[in-house]
N, C-alpha and C positions, 0 to 999 in steps of 0.2 A: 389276554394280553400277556407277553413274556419281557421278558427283562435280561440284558444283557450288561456286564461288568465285566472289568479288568485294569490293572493298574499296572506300569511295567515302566522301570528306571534303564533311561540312555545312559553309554558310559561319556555322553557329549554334555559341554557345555548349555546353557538354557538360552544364548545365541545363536547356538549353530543349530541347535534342534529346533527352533522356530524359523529360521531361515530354511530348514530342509522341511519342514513341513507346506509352507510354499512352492515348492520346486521340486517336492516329490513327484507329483505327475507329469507325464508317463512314467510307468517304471518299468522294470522286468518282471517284478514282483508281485503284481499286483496289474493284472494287463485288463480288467473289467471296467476301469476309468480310463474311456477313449478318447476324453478330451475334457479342458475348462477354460472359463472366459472369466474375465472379469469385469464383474457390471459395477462396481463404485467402490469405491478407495478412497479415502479422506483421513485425516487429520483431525482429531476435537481439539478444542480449545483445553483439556486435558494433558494436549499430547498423546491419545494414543491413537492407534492405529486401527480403522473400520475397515473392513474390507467382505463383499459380497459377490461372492463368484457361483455361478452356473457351473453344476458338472454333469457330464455326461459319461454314461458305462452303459458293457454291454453284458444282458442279465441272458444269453443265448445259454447258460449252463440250469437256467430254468427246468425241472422236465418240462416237457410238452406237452402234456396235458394240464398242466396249470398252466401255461400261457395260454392254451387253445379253452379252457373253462372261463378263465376269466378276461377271456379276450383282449389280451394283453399285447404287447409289441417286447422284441428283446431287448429295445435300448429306451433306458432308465434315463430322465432328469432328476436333477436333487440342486437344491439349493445350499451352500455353505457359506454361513456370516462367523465374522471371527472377528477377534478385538486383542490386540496385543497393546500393554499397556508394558513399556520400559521400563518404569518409573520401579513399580510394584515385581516385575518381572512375572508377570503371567499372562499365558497366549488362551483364548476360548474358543471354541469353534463349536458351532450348532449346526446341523444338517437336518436337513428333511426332504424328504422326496416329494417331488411336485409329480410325476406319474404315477398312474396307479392309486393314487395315494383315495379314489372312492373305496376302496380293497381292501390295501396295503397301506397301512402307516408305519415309519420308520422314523423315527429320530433319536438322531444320535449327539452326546458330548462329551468333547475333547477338552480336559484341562492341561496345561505344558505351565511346570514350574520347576525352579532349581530346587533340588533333593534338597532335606530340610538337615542331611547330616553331610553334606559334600556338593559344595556350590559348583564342582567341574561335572558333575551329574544332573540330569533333568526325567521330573517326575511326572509319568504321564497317567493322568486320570481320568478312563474313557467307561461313558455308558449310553445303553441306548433302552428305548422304548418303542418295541413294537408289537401293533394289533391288526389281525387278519381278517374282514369282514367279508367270508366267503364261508359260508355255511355248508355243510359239514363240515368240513377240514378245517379250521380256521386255528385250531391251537395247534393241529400237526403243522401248518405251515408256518406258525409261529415258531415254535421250535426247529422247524429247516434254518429260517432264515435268522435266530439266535446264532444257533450251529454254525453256520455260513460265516455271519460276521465274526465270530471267533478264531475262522480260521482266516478271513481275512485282513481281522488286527493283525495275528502274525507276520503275515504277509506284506503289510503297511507298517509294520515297525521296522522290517528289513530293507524296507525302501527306503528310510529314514534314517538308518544308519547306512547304508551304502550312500544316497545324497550327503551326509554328515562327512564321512571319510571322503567323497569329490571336493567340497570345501574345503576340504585341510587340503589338500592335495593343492586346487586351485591357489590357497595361501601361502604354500611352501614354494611355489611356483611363481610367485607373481612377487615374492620377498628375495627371489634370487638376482 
């Protein structure tokens, strides 16, 4: 089992970076997530906000011979539930992968909260946990797919600043 972390400060409000974390996909950045639906949205008696969306990527940058051992397909489902609470101002998001997942287990968490020294800042708190049950290689591939999501936080955080800077844009625009 490997373990993935990282923690990385928006120079955006804790508004707009949970509104861009919704509406990031598709991006440019990040072109592996080819689509997402959403299966249920609600309301608690809390006030906050449930939401359970289906996504879909395409994992074709695999080598081919771990798809072809593990008899895999290139395109990945995952499941992401998330809970945004206004009140408290913090966003959560748990993903896990529903493919693969006799194999490959991946889950990952996303905490979004306003920076605790500059409330126009939001503090993102992402980790994951994943385990490869394909013997021999199960810790080599544990650590690709570490690797991997590292560079795909990257990748997902530029999407989320570029969504973040479309919102302002959209607001400057729609205030004229």
């Amino acid at each position: 089992m490997k373990f993935f972390r990282s923690d990385h400060v928006f120079l955006h409000p804790w508004e707009t970076v949970t509104q861009a974390a919704f509406r990031k996909y598709p991006n440019d950045f990040n072109r592996s997530v080819i689509g997402t639906d959403v299966l249920k949205r609600e309301v608690n008696t809390q006030g906050q906000l449930s939401t359970v969306r289906l996504l879909m990527a395409d994992f074709s940058s695999l080598p081919g011979w771990v798809v072809r051992m593990g008899g895999l397909s290139d395109t990945m489902f995952s499941v992401e539930k998330s809970i945004v609470d206004p009140k408290e101002k913090t966003m959560v998001l748990r993903t896990q992968n529903l493919s693969w997942n006799n194999i490959i287990a991946v889950e990952e968490f996303m905490e979004y909260l306003p920076h605790p020294e500059d409330p126009a800042k939001t503090l993102l708190k992402q980790h994951a946990q994943i385990s490869v049950n394909l013997r021999p290689l199960g810790g080599i591939l544990e650590g690709f797919i570490a690797d991997t999501m590292g560079t795909k936080a990257v990748e997902g955080r530029k999407a989320i600043d570029f969504v973040c800077e479309m919102l302002l844009s959209e607001k400057k625009s729609s205030s004229v």
